[in-house]
TIDREN-875529 format. One record per residue (C-alpha): x, y, z. Coordinates in nm, 2 decimals. Example, Ala and Ser with C-alpha at 12.3 -4.5 7.8 and 13.67 -1.06 7.14 Angstrom:
// TIDREN-875529
<site><px>1.23</px><py>-0.45</py><pz>0.78</pz></site>
<site><px>1.37</px><py>-0.11</py><pz>0.71</pz></site>
END
This chain:
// TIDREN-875529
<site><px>15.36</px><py>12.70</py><pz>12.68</pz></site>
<site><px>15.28</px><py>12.78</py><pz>13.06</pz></site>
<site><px>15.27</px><py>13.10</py><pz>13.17</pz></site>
<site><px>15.34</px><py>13.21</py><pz>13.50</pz></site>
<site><px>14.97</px><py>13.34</py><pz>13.56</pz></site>
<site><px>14.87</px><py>13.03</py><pz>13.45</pz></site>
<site><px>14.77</px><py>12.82</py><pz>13.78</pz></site>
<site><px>14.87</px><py>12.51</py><pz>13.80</pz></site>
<site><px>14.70</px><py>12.18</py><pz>13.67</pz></site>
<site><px>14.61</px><py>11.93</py><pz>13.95</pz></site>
<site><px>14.45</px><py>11.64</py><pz>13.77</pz></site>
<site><px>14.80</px><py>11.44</py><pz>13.73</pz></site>
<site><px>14.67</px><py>11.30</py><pz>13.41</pz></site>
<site><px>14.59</px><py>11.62</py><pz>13.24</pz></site>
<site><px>14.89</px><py>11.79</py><pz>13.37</pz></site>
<site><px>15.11</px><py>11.55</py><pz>13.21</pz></site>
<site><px>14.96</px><py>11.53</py><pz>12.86</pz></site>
<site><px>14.97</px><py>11.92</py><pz>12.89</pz></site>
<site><px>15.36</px><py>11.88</py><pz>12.98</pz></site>
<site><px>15.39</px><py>11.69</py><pz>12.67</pz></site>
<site><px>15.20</px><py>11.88</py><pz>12.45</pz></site>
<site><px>15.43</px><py>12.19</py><pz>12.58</pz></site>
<site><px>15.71</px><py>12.02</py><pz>12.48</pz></site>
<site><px>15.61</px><py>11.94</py><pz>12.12</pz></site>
<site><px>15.53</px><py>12.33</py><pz>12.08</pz></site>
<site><px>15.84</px><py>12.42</py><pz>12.21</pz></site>
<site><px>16.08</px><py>12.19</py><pz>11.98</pz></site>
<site><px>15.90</px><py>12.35</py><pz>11.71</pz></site>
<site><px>16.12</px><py>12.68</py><pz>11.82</pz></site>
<site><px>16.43</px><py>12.49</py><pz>11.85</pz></site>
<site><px>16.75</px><py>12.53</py><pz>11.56</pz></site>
<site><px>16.75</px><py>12.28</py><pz>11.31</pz></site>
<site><px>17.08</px><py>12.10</py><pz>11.35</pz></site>
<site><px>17.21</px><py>11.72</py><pz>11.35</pz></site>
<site><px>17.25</px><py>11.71</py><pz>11.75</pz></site>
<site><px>16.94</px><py>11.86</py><pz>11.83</pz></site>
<site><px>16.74</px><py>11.67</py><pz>11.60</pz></site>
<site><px>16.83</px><py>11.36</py><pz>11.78</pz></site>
<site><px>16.77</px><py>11.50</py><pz>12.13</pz></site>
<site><px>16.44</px><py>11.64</py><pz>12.02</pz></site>
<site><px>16.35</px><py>11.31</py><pz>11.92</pz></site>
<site><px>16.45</px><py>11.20</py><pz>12.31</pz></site>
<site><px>16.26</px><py>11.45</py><pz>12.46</pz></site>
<site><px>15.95</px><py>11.39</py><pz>12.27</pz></site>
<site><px>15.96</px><py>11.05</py><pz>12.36</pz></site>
<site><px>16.04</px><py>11.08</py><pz>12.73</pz></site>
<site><px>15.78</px><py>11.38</py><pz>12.78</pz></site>
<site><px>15.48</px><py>11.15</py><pz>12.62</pz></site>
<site><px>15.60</px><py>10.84</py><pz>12.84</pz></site>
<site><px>15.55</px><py>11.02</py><pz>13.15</pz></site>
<site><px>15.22</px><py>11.07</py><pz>13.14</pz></site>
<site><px>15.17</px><py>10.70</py><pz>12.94</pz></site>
<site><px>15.29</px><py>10.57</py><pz>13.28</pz></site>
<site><px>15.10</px><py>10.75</py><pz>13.47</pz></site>
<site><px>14.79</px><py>10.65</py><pz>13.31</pz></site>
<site><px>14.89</px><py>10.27</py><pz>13.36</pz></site>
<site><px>14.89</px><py>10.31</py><pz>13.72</pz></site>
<site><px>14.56</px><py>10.39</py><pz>13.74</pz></site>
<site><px>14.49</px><py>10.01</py><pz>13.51</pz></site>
<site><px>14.74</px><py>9.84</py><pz>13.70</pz></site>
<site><px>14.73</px><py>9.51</py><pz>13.77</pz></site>
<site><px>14.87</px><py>9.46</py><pz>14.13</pz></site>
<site><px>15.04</px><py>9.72</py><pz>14.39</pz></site>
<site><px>15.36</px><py>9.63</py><pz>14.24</pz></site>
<site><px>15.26</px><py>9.66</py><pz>13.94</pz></site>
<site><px>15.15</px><py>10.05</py><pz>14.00</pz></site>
<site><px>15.47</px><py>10.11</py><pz>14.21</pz></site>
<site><px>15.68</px><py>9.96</py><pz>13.88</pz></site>
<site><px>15.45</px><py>10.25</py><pz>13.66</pz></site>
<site><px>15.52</px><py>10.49</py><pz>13.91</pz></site>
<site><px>15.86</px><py>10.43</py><pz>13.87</pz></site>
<site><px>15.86</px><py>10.42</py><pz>13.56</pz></site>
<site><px>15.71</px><py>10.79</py><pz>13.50</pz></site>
<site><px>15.94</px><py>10.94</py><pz>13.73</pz></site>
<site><px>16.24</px><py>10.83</py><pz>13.56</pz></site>
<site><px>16.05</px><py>10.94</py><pz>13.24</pz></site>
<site><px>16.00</px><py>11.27</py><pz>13.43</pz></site>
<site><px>16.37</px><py>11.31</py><pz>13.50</pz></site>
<site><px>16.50</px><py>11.21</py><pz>13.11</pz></site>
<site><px>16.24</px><py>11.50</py><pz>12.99</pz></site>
<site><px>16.49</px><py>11.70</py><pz>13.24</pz></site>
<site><px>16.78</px><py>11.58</py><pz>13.11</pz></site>
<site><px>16.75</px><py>11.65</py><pz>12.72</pz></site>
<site><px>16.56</px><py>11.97</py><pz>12.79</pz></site>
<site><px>16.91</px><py>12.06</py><pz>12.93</pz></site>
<site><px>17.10</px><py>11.93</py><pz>12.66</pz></site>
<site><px>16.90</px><py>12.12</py><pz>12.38</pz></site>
<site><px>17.06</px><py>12.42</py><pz>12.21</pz></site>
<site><px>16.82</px><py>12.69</py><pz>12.21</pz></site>
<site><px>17.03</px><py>12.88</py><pz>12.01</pz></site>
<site><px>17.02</px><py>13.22</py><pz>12.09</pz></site>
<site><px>16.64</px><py>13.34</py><pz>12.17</pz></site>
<site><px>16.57</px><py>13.49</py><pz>12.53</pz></site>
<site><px>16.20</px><py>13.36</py><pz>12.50</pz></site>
<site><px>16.27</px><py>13.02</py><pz>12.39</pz></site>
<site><px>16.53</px><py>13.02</py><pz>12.71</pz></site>
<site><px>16.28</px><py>13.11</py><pz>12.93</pz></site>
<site><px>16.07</px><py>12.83</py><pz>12.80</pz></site>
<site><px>16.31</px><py>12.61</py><pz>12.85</pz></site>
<site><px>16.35</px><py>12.67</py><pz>13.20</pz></site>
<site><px>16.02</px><py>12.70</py><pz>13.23</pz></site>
<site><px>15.98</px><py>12.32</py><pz>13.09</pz></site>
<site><px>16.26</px><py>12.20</py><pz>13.28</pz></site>
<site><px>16.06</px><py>12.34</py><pz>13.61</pz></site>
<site><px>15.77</px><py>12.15</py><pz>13.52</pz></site>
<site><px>15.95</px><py>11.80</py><pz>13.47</pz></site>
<site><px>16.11</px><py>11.88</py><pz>13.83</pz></site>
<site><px>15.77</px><py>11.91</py><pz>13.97</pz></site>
<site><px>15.62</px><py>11.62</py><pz>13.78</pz></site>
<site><px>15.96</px><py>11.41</py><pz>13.96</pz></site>
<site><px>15.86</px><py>11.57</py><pz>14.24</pz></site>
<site><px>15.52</px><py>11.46</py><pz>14.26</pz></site>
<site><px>15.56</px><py>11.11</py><pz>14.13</pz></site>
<site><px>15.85</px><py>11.03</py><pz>14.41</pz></site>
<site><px>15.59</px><py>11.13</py><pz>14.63</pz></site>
<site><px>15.31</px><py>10.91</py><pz>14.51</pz></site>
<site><px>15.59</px><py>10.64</py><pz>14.52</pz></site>
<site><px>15.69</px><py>10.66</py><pz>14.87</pz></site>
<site><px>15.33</px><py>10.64</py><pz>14.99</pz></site>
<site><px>15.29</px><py>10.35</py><pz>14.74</pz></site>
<site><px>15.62</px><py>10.14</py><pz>14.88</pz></site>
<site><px>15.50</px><py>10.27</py><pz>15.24</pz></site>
<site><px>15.17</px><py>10.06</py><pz>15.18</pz></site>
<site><px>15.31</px><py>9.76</py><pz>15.03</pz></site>
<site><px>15.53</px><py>9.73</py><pz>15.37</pz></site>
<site><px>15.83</px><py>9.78</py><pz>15.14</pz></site>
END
């Protein structure tokens, strides 16, 4: 998982298949219980989709087409937020810290893809 003296990714693509391969590490230090399995499923999928998106912009067919991606990942981006928050972490310290650490991450991914998006509707005249 990211450390905080690790500096940050800036190749979009990379930095979200390394967000989703965090994410599989860190359900591996989750408990084991009905409720969690089923939001670790969630957050495995959402975490992988952002950066699935994100590839399709670049192979997009039309402007819209990469704004509806964009779209897309960012809501992806904000899910991953949502059922990192919902997880139990039971009662570690360090796989708290991940957590927040992860949940940063999928804020700055949203972050970064409303961005891209704004430009993108600002070009299409939208």
């Amino acid at each position: 998982m990211p450390s905080a003296n690790e500096p940050k990714v800036y190749d979009l693509e990379e930095r979200t298949f390394l967000f989703a391969k965090d994410v599989r590490e860190f359900v591996k230090t989750l408990p084991r219980s009905i409720a969690n399995f089923e939001d670790i499923k969630q957050l495995v999928r959402s975490s992988g989709s952002v950066g699935a998106n994100y590839i399709e912009t670049n192979e997009a067919l039309s402007a819209k087409d990469r704004v509806v991606r964009v779209r897309i990942a960012r809501k992806e981006a904000k899910e991953s937020r949502y059922w990192l928050r919902l997880v139990d972490v039971g009662t570690s310290e360090a796989v708290a810290t991940a957590r927040m650490s992860l949940i940063q991450e999928a804020v700055e991914l949203t972050n970064i893809l409303a961005a891209i998006l704004r430009k993108l509707e600002a070009n299409l005249g939208e």
